[in-house]
C-alpha positions as CSV (number, residue, x, y, z in Angstrom):
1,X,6.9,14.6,-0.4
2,X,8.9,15.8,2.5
3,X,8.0,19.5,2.3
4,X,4.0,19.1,1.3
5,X,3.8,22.7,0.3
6,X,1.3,23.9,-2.3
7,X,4.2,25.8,-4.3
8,X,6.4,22.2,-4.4
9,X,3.7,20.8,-6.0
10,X,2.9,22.8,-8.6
11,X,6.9,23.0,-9.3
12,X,6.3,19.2,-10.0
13,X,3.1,19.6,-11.7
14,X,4.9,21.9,-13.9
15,X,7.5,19.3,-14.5
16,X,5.4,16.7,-15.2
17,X,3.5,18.1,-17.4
18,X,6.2,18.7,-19.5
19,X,7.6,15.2,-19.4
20,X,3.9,13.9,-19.9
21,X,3.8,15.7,-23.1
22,X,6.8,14.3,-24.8
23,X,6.4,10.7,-23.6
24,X,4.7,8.1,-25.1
25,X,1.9,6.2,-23.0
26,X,3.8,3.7,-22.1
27,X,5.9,6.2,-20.2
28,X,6.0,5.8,-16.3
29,X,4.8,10.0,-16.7
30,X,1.9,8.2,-18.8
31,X,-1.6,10.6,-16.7
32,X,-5.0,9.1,-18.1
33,X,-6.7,6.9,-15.3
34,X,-9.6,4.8,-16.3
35,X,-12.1,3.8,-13.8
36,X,-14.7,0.1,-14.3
37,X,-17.6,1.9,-14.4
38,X,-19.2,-0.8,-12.6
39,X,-16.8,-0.2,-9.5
40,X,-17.4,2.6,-7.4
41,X,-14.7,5.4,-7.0
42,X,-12.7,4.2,-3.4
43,X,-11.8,6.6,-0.8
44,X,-8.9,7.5,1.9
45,X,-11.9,6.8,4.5
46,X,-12.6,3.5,2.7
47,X,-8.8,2.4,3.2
48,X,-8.7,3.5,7.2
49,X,-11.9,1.5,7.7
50,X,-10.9,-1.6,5.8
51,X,-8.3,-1.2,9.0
52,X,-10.6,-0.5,11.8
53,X,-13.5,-2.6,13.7
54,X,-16.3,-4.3,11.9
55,X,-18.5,-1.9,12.8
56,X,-16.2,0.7,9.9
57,X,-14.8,-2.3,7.6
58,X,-18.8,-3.5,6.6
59,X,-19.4,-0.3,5.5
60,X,-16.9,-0.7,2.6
61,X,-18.6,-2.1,-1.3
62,X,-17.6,-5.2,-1.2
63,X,-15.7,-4.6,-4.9
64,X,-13.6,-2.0,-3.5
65,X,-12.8,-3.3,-0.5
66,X,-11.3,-6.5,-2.3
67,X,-9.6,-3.7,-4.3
68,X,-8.4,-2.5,-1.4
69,X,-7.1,-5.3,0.0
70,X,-5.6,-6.7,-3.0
71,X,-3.0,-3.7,-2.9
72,X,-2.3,-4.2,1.2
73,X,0.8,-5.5,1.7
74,X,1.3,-6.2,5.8
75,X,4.6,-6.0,7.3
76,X,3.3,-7.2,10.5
77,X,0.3,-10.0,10.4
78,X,-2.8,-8.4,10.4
79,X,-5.3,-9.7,13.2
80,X,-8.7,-8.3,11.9
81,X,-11.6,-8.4,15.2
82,X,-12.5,-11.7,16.2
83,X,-14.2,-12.7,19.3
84,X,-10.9,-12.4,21.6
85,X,-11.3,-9.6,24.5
86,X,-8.6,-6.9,23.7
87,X,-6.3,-6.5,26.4
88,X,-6.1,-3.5,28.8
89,X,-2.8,-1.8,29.9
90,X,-2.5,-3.8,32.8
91,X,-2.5,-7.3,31.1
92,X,-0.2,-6.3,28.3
93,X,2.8,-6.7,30.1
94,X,1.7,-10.0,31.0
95,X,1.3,-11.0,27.7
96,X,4.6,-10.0,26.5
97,X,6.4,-11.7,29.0
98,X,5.0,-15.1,27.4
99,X,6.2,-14.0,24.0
100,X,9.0,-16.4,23.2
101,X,10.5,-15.5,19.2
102,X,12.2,-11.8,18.6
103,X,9.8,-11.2,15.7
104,X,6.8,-12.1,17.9
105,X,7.6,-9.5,20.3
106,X,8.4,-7.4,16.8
107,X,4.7,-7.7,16.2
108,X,3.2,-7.3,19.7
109,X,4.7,-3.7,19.6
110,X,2.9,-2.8,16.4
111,X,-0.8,-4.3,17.8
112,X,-0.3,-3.3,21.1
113,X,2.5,-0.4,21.5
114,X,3.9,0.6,25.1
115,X,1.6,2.6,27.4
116,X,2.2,6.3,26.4
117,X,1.9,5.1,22.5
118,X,-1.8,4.2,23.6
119,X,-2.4,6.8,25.8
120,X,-1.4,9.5,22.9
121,X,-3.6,7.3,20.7
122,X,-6.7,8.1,23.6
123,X,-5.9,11.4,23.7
124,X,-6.7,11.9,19.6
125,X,-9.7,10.3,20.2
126,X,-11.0,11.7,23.3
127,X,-9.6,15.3,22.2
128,X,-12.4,15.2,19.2
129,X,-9.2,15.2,16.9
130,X,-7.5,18.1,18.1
131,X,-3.8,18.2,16.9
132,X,-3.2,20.4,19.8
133,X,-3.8,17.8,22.2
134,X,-0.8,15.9,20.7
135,X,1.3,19.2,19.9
136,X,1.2,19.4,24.4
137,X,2.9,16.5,24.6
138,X,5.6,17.8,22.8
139,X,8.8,19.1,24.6
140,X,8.9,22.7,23.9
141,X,12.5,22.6,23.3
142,X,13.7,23.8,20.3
143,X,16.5,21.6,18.3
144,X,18.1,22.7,15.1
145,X,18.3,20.6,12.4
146,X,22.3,19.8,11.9
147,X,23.8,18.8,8.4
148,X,22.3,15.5,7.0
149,X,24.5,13.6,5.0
150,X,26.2,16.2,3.0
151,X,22.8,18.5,3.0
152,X,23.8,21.6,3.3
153,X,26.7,21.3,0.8
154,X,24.0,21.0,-1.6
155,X,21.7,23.7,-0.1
156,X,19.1,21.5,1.0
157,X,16.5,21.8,3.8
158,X,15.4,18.6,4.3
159,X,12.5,19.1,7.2
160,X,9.4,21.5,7.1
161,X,11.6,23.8,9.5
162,X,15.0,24.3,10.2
163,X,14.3,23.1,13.9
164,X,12.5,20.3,15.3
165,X,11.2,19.2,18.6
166,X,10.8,15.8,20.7
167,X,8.2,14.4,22.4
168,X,8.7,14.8,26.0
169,X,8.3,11.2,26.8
170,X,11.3,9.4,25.4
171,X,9.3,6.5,25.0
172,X,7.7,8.2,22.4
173,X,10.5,8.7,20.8
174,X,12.1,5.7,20.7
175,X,8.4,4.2,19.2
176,X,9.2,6.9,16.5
177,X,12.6,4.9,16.2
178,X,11.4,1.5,16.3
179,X,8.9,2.0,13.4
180,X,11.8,3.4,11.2
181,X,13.9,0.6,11.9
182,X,11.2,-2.3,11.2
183,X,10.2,-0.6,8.1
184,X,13.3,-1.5,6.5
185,X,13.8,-4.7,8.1
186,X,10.6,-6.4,7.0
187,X,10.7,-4.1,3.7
188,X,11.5,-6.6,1.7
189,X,9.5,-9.2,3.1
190,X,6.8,-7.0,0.3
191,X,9.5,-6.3,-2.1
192,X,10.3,-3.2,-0.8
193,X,14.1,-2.3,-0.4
194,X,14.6,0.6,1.5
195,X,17.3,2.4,3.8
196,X,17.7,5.1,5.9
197,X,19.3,8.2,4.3
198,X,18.2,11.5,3.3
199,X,16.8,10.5,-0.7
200,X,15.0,7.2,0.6
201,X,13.4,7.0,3.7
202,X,13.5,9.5,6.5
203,X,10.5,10.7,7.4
204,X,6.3,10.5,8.0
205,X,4.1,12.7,8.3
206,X,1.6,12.0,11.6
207,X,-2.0,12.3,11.4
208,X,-5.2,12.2,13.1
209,X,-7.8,10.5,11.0
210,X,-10.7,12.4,9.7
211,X,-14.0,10.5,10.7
212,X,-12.5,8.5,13.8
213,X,-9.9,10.3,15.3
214,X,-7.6,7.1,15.1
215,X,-3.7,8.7,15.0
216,X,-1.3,7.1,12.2
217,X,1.8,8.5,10.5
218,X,1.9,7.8,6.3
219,X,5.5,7.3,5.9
220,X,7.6,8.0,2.8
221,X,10.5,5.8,1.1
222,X,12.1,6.9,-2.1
223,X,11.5,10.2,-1.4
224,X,14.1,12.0,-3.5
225,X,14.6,9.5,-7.1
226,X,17.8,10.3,-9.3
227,X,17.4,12.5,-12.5
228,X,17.2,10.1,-15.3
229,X,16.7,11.0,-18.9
230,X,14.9,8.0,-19.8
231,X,13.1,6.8,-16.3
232,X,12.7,10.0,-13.8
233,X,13.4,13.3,-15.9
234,X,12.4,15.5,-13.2
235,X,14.6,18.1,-11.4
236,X,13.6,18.2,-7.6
237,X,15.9,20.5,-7.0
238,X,18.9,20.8,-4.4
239,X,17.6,17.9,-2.4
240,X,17.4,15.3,-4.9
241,X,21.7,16.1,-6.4
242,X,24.1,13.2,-5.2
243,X,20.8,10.9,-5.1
244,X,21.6,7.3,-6.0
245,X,17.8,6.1,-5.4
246,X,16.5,4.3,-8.7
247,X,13.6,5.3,-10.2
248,X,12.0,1.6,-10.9
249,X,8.9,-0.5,-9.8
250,X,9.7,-0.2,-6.3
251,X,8.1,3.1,-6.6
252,X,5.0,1.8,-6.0
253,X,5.7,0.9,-2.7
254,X,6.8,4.0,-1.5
255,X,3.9,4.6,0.9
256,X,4.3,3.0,4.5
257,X,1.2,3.0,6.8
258,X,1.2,3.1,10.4
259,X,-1.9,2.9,12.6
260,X,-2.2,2.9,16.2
261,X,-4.7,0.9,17.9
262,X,-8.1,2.7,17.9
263,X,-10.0,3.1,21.3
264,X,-13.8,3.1,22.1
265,X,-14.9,7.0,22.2
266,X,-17.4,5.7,24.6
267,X,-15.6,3.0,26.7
268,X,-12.5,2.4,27.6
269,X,-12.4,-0.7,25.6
270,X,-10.0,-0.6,22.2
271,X,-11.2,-1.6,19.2
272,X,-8.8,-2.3,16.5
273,X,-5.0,-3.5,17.5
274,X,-2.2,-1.4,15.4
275,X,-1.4,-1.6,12.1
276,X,2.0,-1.9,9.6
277,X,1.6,-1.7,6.3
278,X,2.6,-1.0,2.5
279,X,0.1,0.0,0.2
280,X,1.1,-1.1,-3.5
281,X,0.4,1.9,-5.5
282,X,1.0,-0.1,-9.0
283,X,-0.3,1.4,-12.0
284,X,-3.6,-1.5,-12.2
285,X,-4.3,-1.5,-9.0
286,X,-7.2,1.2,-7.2
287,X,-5.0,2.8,-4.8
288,X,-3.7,4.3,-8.1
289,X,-6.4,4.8,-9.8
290,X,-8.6,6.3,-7.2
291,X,-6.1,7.6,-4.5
292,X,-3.0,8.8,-6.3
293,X,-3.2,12.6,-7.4
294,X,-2.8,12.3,-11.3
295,X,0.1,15.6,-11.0
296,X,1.5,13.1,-8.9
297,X,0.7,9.2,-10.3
298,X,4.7,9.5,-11.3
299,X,5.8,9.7,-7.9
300,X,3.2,7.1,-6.5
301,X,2.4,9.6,-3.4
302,X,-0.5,9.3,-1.5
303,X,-0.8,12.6,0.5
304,X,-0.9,12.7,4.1
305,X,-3.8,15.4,4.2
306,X,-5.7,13.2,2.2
307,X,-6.3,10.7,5.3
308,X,-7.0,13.3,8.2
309,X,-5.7,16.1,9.4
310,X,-2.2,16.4,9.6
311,X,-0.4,16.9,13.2
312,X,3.6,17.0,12.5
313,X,6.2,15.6,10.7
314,X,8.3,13.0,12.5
315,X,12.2,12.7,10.5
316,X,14.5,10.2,11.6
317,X,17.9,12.1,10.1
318,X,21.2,10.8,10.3
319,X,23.2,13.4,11.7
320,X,26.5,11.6,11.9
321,X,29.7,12.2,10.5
322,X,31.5,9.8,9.8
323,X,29.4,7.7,11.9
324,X,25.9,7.3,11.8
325,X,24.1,9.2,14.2
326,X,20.2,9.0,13.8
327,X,18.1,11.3,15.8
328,X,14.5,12.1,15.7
329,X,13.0,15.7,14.8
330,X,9.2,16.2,15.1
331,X,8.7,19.4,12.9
């Protein structure tokens, strides 16, 4: 959820534990997971490295991986490693002035961003996953967080902090941006209507992977459902009053992965382009089962800390009034 915090989720496990009790099991607050026994238990590191090179995806069971993948729904094409040589910075350019279609050039960005999205993507890697190594990039300006749509009417601190930062390459930023903007555009290319306001989707939280080092940001749509009696009767507090988010199978969709290309940490090769996806969290499938948090299996959240170690929070707030305004702040 927006503010991870250990105190915010036991305020929901408290809630849902509640709700569980006086609901039936074919409630949506219904907690007992079954696993096949025959099926080995799948991991966050299984996921990433169903994403990454050969040399990670092979290491997968083969049941879980077609789990796995069962549950992937890509909103750009994904181009698993082949035999093609993986450009370097210099021919990229090249190869996007031959790109003819706007969604072609759409999806070039996601496998192969601009040059300081790859060269932050480096710098995880060759840092040994040190989060400070992208908190210097940062511009050490401090921004405060303005009224969001009506939030401070209703009391409600929306970020981590009350003040966020940028990166100090713009470009950066406008990646951030761009990744907001083609979530909900090929959304519901999966089935996943989303928009850009202050209960659905407006932020991710930005990661460097565990085991590899590989940066990605686990976004968050439908992040603040409306109180329902019957489908969602769970107070969230200030954030979640006005909300006109339904609580319904789109739920399970909530999670939005990005990945950056992975580099070589021994070359300067890459070896994995970037990654878009939506991983379907529905109730059969083993991203529930096995990654969703049973306090949590309501909410369909997979948590950020869960895939690496988390750097900052990236929102993209609208800040307008009465004309939207969207900004980014990195908290």
């Amino acid at each position: 959820m927006g503010n991870s915090s250990l105190s915010l989720r036991f305020t929901i496990f408290l809630s849902l534990s509640f709700a569980a009790s006086s609901s039936s099991s074919s409630s949506p607050f219904y907690f007992f997971k079954s696993s096949p026994s025959s099926i080995p238990k799948a991991t966050p590191s299984d996921l990433l490295s169903l994403l990454g090179p050969p040399s990670q995806s092979s290491s997968v069971n083969p049941s879980v991986a077609d789990e796995l993948k069962s549950c992937f729904k890509f909103l750009v094409p994904f181009i698993p490693v082949s035999n093609q040589k993986y450009p370097d910075s210099k021919s990229l350019s090249y190869r996007r002035s031959l790109l003819k279609s706007q969604k072609d050039k759409e999806n070039e960005l996601i496998w192969w961003p601009p040059e300081p999205v790859l060269e932050l993507a480096r710098l995880a890697v060759d840092s040994g996953g040190d989060p400070d190594s992208i908190h210097r990039a940062l511009d050490p300006t401090v921004l405060p967080v303005p009224d969001v749509e009506g939030s401070n009417e209703s009391k409600c601190q929306l970020t981590r902090t009350p003040y966020g930062r940028r990166f100090i390459n713009q470009e950066l930023n406008s990646y951030l941006e761009y990744l907001f903007k083609l979530i909900v555009e090929r959304g519901p290319s999966v089935g996943l209507e989303v928009s850009l306001n202050r209960f659905d989707l407006f932020h991710g939280h930005l990661f460097i992977a565990t085991d590899t080092g590989r940066l990605g940001i686990l976004f968050h749509a439908k992040e603040y459902p409306a109180y329902d009696n019957e489908l969602f009767p769970v107070n969230m507090g200030y954030c979640q009053k006005g909300s006109n988010v339904t609580y319904d199978d789109s739920m399970n969709l909530r999670n939005i992965l990005w990945l950056a290309p992975l580099p070589s940490n021994s070359t300067k090769a890459w070896t994995a382009p970037g990654v878009l996806l939506v991983l379907d969290a529905h109730p059969e499938g083993i991203i529930y089962r096995d990654l969703i948090p049973e306090y949590v299996n309501f909410a369909r959240t997979i948590y950020e800390d869960d895939l690496g170690e988390v750097v900052v929070d990236v929102n993209y707030l609208n800040t307008g009034n009465p004309q939207p305004d969207y900004q980014i702040f990195i908290c």
